[in-house]
C-alpha positions in Angstrom: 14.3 -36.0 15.7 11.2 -36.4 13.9 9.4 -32.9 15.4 6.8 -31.8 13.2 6.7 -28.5 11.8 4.1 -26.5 13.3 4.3 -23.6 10.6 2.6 -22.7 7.8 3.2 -24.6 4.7 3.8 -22.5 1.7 0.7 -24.5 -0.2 -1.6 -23.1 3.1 0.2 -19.5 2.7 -0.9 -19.4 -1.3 -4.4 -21.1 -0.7 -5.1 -18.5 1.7 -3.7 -15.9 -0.3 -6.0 -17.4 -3.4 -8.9 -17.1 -1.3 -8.5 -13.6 -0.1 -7.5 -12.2 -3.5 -9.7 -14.7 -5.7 -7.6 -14.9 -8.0 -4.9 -17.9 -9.2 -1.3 -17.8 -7.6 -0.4 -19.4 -10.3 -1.4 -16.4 -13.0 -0.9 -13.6 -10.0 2.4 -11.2 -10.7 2.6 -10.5 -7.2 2.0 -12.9 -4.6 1.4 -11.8 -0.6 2.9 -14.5 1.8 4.2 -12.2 4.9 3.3 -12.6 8.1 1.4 -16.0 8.1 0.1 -17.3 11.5 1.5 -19.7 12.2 4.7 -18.2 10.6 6.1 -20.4 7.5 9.5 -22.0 7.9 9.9 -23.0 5.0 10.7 -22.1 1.6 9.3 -25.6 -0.1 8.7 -26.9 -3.7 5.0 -25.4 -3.6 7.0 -21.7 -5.1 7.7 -23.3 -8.3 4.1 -22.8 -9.0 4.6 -19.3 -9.2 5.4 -19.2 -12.7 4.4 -15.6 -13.5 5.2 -14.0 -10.2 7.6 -10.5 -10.1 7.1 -9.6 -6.5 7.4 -12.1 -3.5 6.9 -10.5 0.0 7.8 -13.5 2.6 8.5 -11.2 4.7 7.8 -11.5 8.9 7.9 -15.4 9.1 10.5 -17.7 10.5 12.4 -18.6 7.2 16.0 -19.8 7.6 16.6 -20.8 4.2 16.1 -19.0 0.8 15.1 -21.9 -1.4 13.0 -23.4 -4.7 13.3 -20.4 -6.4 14.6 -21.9 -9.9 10.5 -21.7 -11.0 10.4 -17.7 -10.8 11.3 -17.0 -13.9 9.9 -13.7 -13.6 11.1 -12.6 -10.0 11.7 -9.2 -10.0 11.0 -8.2 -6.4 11.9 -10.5 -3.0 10.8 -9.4 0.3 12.0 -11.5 3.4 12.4 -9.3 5.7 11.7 -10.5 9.3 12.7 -13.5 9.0 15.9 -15.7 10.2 17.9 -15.8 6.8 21.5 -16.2 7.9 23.2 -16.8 4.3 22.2 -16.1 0.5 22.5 -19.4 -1.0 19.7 -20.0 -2.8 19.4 -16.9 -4.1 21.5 -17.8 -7.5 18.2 -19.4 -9.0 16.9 -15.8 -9.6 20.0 -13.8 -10.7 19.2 -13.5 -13.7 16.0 -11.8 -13.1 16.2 -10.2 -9.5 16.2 -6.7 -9.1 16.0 -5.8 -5.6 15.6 -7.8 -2.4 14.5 -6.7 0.6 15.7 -8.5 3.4 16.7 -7.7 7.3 
């Protein structure tokens, strides 16, 4: 089953979210994904570019998975709230550095 997902990729969340806030995602400390239309699925490889984020808010989208965080070095804040997380796994990338997570 080869369906194509139909979501919002996390590149498309952060160039959107680069476009509203003109700023870099790349440089930002905290980065707005949450309630993306379409939602995003998907935690993907394109997080690791947020080298100098604390805050994450992923929250009201249709993420299953908590994934790619190993890049966050700084990750102080995750919000996925909203979503369909059903385990943590994943979440050991940022353990170091996590301080709260907000998550429903």
């Amino acid at each position: 089953n080869s369906k194509m997902s139909k979501g919002t990729t996390i590149k498309e969340a952060l160039a959107r979210f680069e476009e509203k806030k003109g700023e870099k995602a790349s440089e930002s400390t905290s980065v707005e994904l949450h309630g993306q239309i379409p939602p995003v699925e998907k935690m993907d490889a394109s997080l690791s570019t947020l080298v100098q984020c604390e805050k994450l808010s992923l929250s009201t989208n249709c993420i299953e998975k908590i994934a790619n965080l190993n890049g966050l070095k700084h990750l102080k804040i995750l919000s996925l709230g909203r979503n369909n997380i059903k385990s943590f796994t994943g979440l050991e990338a940022v353990g170091d550095t996590l301080v709260e997570l907000w998550i429903s």
